[in-house]
matplotlib code that plots the C-alpha trace (Angstrom):
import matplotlib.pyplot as plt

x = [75.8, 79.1, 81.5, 82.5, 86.1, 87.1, 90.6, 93.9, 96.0, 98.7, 102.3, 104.1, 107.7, 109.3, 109.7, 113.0, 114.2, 114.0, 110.5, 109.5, 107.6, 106.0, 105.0, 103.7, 101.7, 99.7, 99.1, 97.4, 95.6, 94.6, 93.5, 91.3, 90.0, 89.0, 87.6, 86.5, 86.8, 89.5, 91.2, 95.2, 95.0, 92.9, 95.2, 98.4, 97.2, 95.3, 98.9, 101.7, 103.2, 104.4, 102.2, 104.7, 104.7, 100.9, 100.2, 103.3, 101.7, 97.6, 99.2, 100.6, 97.6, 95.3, 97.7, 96.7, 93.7, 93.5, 92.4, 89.9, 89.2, 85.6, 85.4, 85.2, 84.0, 80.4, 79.2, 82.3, 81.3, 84.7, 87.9, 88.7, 86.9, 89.3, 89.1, 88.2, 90.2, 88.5, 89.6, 88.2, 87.2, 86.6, 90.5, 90.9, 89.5, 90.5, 90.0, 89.6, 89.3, 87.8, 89.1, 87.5, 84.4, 83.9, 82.8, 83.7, 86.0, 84.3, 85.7, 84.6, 85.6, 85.4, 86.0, 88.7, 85.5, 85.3, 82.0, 81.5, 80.8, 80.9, 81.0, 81.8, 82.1, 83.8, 83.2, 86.2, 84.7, 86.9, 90.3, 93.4, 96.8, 98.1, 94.1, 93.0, 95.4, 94.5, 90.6, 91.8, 93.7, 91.1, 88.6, 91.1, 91.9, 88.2, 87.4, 90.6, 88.9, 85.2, 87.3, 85.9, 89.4, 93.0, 93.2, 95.7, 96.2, 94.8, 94.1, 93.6, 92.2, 93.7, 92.8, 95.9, 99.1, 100.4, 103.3, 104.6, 105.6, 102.3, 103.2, 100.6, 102.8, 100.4, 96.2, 95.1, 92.0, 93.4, 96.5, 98.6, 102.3, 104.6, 102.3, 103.5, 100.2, 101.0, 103.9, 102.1, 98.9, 101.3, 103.1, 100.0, 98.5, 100.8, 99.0, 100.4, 99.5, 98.7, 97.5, 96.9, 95.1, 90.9, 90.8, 93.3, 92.1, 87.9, 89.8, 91.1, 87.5, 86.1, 88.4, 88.6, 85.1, 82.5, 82.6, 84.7, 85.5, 87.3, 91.7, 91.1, 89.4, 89.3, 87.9, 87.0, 86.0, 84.4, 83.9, 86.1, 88.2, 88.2, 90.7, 90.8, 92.5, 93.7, 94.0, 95.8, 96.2, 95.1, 98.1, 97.6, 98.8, 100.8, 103.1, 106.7, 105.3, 102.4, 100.2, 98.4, 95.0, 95.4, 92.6, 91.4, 93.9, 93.4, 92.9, 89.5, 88.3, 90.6, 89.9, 87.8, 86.9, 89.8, 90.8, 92.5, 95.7, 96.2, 95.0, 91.9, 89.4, 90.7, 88.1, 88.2, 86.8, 83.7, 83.1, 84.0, 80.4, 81.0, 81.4, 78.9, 76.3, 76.7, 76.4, 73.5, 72.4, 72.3, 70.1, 66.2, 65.2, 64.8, 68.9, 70.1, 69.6, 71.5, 74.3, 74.7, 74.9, 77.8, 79.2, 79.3, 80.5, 83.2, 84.3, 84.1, 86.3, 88.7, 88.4, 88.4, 92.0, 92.7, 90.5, 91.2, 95.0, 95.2, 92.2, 90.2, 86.9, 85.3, 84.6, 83.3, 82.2, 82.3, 80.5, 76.8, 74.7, 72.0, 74.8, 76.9, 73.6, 71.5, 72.0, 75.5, 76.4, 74.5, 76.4, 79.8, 79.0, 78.0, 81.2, 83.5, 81.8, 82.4, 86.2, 87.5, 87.4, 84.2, 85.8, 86.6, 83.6, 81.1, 82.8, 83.0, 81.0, 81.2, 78.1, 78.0, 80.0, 78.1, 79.9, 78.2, 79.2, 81.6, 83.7, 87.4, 86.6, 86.7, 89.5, 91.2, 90.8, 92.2, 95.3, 95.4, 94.9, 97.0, 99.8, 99.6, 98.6, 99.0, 95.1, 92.9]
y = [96.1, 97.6, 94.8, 95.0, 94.6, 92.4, 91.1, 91.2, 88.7, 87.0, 88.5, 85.6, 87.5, 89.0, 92.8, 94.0, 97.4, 99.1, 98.2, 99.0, 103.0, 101.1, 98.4, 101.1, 103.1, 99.4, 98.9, 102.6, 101.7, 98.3, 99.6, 102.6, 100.2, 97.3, 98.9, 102.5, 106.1, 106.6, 109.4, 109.6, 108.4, 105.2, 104.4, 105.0, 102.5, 99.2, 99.4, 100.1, 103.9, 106.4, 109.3, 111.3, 108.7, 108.4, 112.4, 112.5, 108.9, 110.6, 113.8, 111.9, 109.6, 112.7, 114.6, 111.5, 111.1, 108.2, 109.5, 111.9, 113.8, 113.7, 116.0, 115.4, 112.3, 111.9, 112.5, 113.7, 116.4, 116.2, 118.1, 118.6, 116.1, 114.1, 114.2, 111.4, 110.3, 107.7, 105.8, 107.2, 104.5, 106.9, 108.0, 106.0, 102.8, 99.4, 97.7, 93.8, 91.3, 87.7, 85.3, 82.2, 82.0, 79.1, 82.1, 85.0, 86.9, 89.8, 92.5, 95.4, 99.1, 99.0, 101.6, 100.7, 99.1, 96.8, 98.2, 97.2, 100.6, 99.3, 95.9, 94.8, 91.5, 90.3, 87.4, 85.7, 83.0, 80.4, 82.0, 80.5, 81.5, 85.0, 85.7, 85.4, 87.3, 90.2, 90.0, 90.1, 93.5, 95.0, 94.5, 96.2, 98.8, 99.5, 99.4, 101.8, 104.5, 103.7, 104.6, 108.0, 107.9, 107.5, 103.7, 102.3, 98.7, 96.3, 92.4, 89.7, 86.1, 83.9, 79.7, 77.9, 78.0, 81.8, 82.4, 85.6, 88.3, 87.5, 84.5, 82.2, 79.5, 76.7, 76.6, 74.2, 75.7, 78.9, 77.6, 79.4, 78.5, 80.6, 83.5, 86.4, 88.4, 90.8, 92.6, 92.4, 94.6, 96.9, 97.1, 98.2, 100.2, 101.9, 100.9, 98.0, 94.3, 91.7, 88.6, 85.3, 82.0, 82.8, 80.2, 81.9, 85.4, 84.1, 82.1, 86.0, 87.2, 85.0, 86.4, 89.9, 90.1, 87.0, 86.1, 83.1, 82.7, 79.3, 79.3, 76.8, 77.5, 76.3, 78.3, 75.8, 77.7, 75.6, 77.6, 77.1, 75.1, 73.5, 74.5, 75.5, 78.5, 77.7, 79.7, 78.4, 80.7, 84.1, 83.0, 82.2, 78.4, 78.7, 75.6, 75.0, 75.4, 77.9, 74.8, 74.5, 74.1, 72.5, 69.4, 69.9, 67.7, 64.5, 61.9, 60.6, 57.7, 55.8, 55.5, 58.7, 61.4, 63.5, 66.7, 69.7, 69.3, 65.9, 63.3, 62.0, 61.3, 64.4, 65.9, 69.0, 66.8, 65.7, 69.0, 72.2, 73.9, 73.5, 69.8, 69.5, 71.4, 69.6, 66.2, 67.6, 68.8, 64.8, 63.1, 63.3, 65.4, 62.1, 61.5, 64.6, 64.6, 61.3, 63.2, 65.6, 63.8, 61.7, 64.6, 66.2, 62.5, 62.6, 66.2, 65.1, 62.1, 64.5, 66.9, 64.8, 63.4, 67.6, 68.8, 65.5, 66.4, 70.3, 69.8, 72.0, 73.9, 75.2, 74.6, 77.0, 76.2, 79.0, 78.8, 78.8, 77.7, 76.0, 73.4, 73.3, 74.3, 71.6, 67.7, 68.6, 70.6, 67.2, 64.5, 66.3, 66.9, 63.1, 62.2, 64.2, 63.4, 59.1, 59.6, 61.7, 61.7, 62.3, 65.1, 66.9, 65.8, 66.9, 70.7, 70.7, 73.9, 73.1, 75.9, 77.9, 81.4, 84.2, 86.5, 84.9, 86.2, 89.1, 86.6, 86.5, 90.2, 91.1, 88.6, 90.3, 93.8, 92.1, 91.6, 94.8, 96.9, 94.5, 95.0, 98.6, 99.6, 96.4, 96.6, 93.3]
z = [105.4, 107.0, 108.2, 112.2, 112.7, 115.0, 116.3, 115.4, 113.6, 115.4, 113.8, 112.8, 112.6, 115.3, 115.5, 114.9, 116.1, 113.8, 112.8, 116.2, 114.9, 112.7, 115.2, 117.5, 115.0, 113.5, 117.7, 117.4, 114.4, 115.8, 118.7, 117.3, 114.3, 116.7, 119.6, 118.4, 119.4, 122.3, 124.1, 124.5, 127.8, 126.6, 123.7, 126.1, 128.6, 126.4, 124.1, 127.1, 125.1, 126.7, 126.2, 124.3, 121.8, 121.4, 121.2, 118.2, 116.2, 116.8, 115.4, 112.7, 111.7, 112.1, 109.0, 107.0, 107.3, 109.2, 112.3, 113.2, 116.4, 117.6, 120.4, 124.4, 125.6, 126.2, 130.1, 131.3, 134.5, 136.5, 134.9, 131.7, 129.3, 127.3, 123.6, 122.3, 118.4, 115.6, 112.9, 109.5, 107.8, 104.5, 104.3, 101.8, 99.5, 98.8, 95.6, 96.4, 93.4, 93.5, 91.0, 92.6, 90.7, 88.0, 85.4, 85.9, 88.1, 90.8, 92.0, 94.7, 95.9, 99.6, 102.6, 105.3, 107.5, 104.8, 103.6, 99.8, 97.7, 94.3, 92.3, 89.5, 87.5, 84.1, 82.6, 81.7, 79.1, 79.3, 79.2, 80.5, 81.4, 79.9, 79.1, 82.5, 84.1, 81.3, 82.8, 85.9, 85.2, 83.5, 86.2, 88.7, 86.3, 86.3, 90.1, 90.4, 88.4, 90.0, 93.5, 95.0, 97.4, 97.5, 96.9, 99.7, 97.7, 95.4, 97.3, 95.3, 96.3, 93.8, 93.3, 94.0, 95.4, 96.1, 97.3, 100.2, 96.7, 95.1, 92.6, 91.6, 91.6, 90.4, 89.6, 87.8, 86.9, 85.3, 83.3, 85.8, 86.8, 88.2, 87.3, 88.6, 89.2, 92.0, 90.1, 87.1, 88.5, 90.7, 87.3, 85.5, 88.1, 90.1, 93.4, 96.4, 95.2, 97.9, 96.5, 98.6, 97.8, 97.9, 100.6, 102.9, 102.0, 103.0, 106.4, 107.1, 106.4, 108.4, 111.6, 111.0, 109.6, 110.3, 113.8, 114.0, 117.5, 118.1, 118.3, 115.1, 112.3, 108.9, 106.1, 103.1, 100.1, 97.2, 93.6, 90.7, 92.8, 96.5, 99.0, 102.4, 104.9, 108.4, 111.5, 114.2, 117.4, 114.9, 112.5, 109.2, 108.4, 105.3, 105.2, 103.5, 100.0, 100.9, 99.9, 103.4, 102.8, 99.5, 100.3, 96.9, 94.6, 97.6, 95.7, 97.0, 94.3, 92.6, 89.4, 89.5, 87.3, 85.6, 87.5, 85.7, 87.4, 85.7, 87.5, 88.5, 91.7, 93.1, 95.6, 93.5, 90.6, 92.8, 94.6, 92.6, 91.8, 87.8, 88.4, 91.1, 89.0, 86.1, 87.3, 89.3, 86.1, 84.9, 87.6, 88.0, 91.0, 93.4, 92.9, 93.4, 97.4, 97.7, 95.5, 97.2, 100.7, 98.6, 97.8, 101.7, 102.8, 100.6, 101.8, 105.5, 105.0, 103.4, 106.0, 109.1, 109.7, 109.3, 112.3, 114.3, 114.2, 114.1, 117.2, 114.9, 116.8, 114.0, 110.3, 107.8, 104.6, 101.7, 98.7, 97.3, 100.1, 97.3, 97.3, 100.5, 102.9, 104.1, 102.7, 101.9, 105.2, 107.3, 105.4, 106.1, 109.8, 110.1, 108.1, 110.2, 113.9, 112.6, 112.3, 115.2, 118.7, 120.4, 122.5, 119.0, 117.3, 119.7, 120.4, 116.9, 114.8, 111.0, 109.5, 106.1, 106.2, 107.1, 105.0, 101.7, 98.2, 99.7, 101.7, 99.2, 99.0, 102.6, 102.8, 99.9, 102.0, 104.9, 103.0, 102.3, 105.8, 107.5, 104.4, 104.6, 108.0, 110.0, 111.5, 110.7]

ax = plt.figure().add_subplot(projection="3d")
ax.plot(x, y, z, "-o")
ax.set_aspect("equal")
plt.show()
């Protein structure tokens, strides 16, 4: 099912002046990607150009591609009818890449509406380090050649802490540190590399993509690790180490089980889906509902002094709804709601993402169109 845009990210630097072309085209391209079919006059008025300056940046997104004009606008009977101009959504593909899953990695060729075309998955069996990063090339390289279009950029939502140039700085789970996996596909492939933490990239799903609604939102994704993306106001929370989000290494029972970053009773050690499932795996059937209400608890006691002090107004939860649906989803709801405010707790949304399986892959794409074209 095609995605449906919706708004645009907050920028979170200011615009310089001589960024400001580039400024006005992505305000263009918003506008057409967000709200559909327009004529000049329309696109000159919702983003304050002159109309000299819209006909020359329709002219030029119509020579790319980009832009398409779709004749005069329907029931006009006075004057001349306006013509109206789209966004082409088939100008070109996006190749989007998912390495948040505990065993393999996915990956998807999508159209600029963030409809999914193709998919494709590789196992990665275990390997760490420079072996994981080779699966995750080789499923890009792959999804490059499976592209029927020009392919504006490769996204990538990475475990762990990423920084702005694409660095894997630290996950645990992969044997990564200081990996530097955006230069390394651009490198390979020839193509623009945005990579961000999965939790961030299904947090920018979420708003561009899955209906989240509320001025805070936090996007936790649970598969190979746990971690969680924050919008605040439509602007990505990154933090002074790009580690916003990073609930999954709180320590949350001490002495607990060991965690692959080194220590032990880290959330991520109770909660990521190969740990869940295999001690899941170890109980009769008349246990498992009681562990997996522990398990939600534990994830609402972690996530509560978050949404009490960011005033958080909705949660989403990202991962496979077997697990996180139902017992899970009740017991972190109850956990949450005991610790905070009652004026928080009771506006509060906290619900299972929408967006399913595809959600790090929109997310991914979202990296993408906003790096290259600045529409979300």
């Amino acid at each position: 099912m095609p995605a449906t845009p919706g708004r645009a990210l907050r920028p979170t630097t200011k615009v310089m002046p001589g960024q400001a072309r580039v400024y006005n085209r992505s305000l263009v391209l918003q506008s057409l990607y967000s709200d559909g079919p327009q004529s000049r006059a329309d696109l000159a008025r919702v983003t304050s150009l002159t109309p000299v300056t819209i006909g020359a940046l329709v002219s030029e997104l119509i020579s790319e591609g980009l832009a398409v004009e779709l004749g005069p606008r329907a029931g006009a009977r006075v004057g001349k009818p306006a013509t109206m101009v789209g966004f082409d959504p088939s100008a070109a593909h996006i190749v989007s890449i998912d390495l948040s899953r505990d065993v393999m990695f996915r990956g998807a060729v999508l159209d600029l509406a963030g409809t999914v075309l193709v998919t494709a998955e590789a196992p990665r069996d275990g390997r760490l380090g420079e072996g994981a990063a080779q699966v995750a090339l080789d499923l890009a390289r792959e999804l490059v050649e499976k592209a029927g279009r020009p392919v504006l950029g490769i996204g990538v939502g990475s475990p762990g802490v990423v920084d702005p140039e694409g660095t894997v700085l630290s996950a645990p789970n992969l044997g990564w540190s200081g990996m530097p996996l955006a230069r390394l596909l651009n490198e390979s492939l020839g193509r623009p590399v945005h990579v961000a933490n999965d939790a961030n990239a299904a947090a920018l799903a979420e708003h561009s993509f899955g209906g989240a609604t509320r001025s805070g939102v936090l996007v936790l994704t649970v598969g190979l690790g746990v971690g969680a993306g924050i919008l605040l106001d439509g602007a990505l929370v990154r933090g002074d180490r790009f580690a916003a989000g990073e609930i999954g290494h709180l320590i949350i029972e001490d002495p607990g089980p060991p965690c692959a970053c080194g220590r032990s009773g880290c959330l991520e050690s109770m909660l990521s889906v190969p740990r869940l499932r295999a001690r899941l795996a170890e109980l009769p059937e008349i246990e498992r509902q009681q562990a997996i209400s522990k398990a939600g608890t534990s994830l609402g006691i972690a996530l509560a002094p978050v949404i009490s002090t960011l005033d958080l107004g909705e949660v989403v939860l990202n991962g496979p709804p077997d697990l996180l649906g139902g017992a899970f989803l009740d017991a972190a709801a109850t956990a949450v709601r005991r610790r905070v405010l009652p004026v928080v707790g009771h506006a509060l949304e906290l619900r299972l993402s929408t967006l399913h399986e595809n959600a790090v892959l929109l997310g991914s794409a979202v990296l993408v169109l906003s790096g290259e074209l600045g529409v979300s």
